[in-house]
N, C-alpha and C positions, 0 to 999 in steps of 0.2 A: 863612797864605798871604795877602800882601798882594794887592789887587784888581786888573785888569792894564789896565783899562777903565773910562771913566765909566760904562759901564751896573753893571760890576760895582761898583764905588766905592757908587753910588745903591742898589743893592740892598742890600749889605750896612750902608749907613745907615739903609734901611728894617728890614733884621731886626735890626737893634739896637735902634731905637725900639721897636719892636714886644716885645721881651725887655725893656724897661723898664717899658713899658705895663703889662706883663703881670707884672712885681712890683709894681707899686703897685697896680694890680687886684685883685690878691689881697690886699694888704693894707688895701684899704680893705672886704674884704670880710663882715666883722662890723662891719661900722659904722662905726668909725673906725679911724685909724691908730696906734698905740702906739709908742712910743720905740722897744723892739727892733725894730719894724720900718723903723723911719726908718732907723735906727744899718745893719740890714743891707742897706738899700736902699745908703745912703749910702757903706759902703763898699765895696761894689760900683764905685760906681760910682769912689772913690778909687783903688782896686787897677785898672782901666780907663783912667787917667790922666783922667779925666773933667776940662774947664775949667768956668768960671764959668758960660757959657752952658746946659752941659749942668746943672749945679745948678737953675739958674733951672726950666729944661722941667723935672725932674723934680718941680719943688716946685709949680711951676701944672699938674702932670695929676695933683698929690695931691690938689689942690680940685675937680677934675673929677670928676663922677658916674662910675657905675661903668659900663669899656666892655668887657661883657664876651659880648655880640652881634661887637662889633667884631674881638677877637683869633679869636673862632670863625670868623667869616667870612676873616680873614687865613690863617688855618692851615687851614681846611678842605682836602683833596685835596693836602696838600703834610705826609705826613708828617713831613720829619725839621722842619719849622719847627712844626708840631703839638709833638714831644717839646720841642721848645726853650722854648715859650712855657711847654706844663706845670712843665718843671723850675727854668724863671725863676718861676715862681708859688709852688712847691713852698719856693725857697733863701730866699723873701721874708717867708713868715711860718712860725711855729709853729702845726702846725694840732690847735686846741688847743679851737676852740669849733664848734658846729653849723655854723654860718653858712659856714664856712673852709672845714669838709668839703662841705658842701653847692655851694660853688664850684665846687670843687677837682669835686667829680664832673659839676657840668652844664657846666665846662670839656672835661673827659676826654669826655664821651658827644659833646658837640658839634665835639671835635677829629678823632672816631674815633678816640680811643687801648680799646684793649681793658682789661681790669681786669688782664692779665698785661703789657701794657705799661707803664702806672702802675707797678706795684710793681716792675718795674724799676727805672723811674726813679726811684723813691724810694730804693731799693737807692742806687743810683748815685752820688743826691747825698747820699747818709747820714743822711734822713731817712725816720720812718715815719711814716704818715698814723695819726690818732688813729681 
């Protein structure tokens, strides 16, 4: 559903950012960022018809410290942008080390997702949490 309004245009450019944020969040969250996760970021954001400008932003908040006060505070009290950020975090890495899972749950506590909403979502997007 295309946006019918500048308000709506501005909002849903903000919950877009905000779903990119929130994969490279998660991927930067053992540490560093790994090729599969660039490659899934990336195409992401190619299948999105993503331009040059939007490359650029995603490549300058891969150098960015980790904001992840920031998405909790965006999602808090607004469920369905809560599951949306989860599951942008969820498609963005393989969770495969402590540090991922450890995100991935002081994400979920700080979003209010329950432990039966998580594994939905992971259901969902056909991944299972390690």
């Amino acid at each position: 559903m295309e946006p019918q309004t500048e308000s709506e245009e501005r909002e849903l450019e903000r919950r877009t950012e905000l779903v990119l944020k929130a994969m490279i969040n998660a991927a930067k969250a053992d540490g560093r960022i790994d090729e599969q996760e660039v490659q899934r970021i990336v195409g992401k954001l190619q299948e999105g018809g993503a331009d040059a400008n939007d490359q650029r932003f995603v490549l300058t908040e891969m150098q960015k410290p980790l904001e992840t006060e920031y998405l909790i505070s965006a999602g808090r009290g607004k469920p369905e942008l809560g599951v949306e950020i989860y599951a942008a975090s969820l498609m963005a890495i393989e969770v495969d080390t402590l540090a991922e899972k450890a995100y991935l749950e002081k994400l979920a506590a700080g979003l209010g997702l329950t432990q039966e909403v998580t594994q939905r979502i992971e259901q969902m997007v056909g991944l299972r949490a390690a």
